[in-house]
C-alpha positions as CSV (number, residue, x, y, z in Angstrom):
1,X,25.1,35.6,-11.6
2,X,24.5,33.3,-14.6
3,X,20.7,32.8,-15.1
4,X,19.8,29.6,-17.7
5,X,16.8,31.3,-19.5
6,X,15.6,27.9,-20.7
7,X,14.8,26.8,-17.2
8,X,13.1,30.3,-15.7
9,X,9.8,29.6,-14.2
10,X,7.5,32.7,-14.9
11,X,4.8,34.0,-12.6
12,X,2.8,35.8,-15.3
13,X,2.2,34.7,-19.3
14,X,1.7,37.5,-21.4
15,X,0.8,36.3,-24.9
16,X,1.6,39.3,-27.8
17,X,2.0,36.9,-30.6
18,X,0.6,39.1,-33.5
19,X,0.3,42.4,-31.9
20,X,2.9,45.2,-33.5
21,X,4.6,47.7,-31.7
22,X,3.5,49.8,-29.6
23,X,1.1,47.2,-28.4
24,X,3.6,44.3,-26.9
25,X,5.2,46.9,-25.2
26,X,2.4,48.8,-23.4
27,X,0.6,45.2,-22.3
28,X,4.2,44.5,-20.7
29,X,3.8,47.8,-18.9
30,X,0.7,47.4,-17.7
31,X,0.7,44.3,-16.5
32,X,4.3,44.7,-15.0
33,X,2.4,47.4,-12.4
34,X,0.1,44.7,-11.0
35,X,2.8,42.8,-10.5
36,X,4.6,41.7,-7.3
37,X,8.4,42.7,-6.9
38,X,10.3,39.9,-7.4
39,X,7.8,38.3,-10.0
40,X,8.8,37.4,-13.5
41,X,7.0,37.6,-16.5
42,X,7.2,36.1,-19.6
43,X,5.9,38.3,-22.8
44,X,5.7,35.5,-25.9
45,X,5.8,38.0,-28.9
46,X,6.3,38.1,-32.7
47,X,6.9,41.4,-33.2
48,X,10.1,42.1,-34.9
49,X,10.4,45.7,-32.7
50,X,10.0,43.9,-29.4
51,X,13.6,42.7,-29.7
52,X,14.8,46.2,-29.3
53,X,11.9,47.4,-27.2
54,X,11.8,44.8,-24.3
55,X,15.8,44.4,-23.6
56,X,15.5,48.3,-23.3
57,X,12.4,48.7,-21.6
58,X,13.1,45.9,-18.9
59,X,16.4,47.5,-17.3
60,X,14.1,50.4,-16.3
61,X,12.0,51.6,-13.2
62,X,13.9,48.9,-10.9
63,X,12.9,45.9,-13.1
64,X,15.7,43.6,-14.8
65,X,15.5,42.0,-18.4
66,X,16.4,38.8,-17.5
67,X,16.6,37.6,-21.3
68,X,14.8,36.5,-24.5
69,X,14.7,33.2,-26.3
70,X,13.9,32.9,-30.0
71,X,11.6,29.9,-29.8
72,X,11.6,26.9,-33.7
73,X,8.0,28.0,-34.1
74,X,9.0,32.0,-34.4
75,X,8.4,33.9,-32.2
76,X,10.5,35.1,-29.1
77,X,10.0,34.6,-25.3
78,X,11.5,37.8,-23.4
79,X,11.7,37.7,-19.3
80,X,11.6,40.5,-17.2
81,X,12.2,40.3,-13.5
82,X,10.1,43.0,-11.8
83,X,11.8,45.2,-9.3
């Protein structure tokens, strides 16, 4: 299954735009357990590190990295499905 990032609808925004690492990554854990399964969050970050962390992070614990986007303005819009 093909999924067109462009068009995914999240349910949650998280908003890391200035935070360094580890701090985009542990707000994505937290708020990914309050989350319902089948959610998606977005995580709208700046941080160099997320590109490694995120991809790697969201295959884990039953969720699925559904993809990132590198937005004009620079900074990058990951999705992660939780599980």
């Amino acid at each position: 299954m093909t999924t067109d990032i462009e068009n995914i609808k999240a349910d949650e925004i998280l908003d890391t735009r200035g935070l360094t690492c580890p701090m985009p990554l542990l707000k994505t854990k937290k708020i990914l357990k309050v989350m319902n399964a089948g959610a998606v969050l977005e995580i709208i970050g700046s941080d160099p590190g997320s590109k490694k962390d995120l991809p790697e992070f969201g295959n884990k614990q039953g969720n699925q990295f559904l993809g990132m986007l590198d937005d004009p303005a620079g900074y990058t819009r990951f999705f992660i499905k939780r599980g």
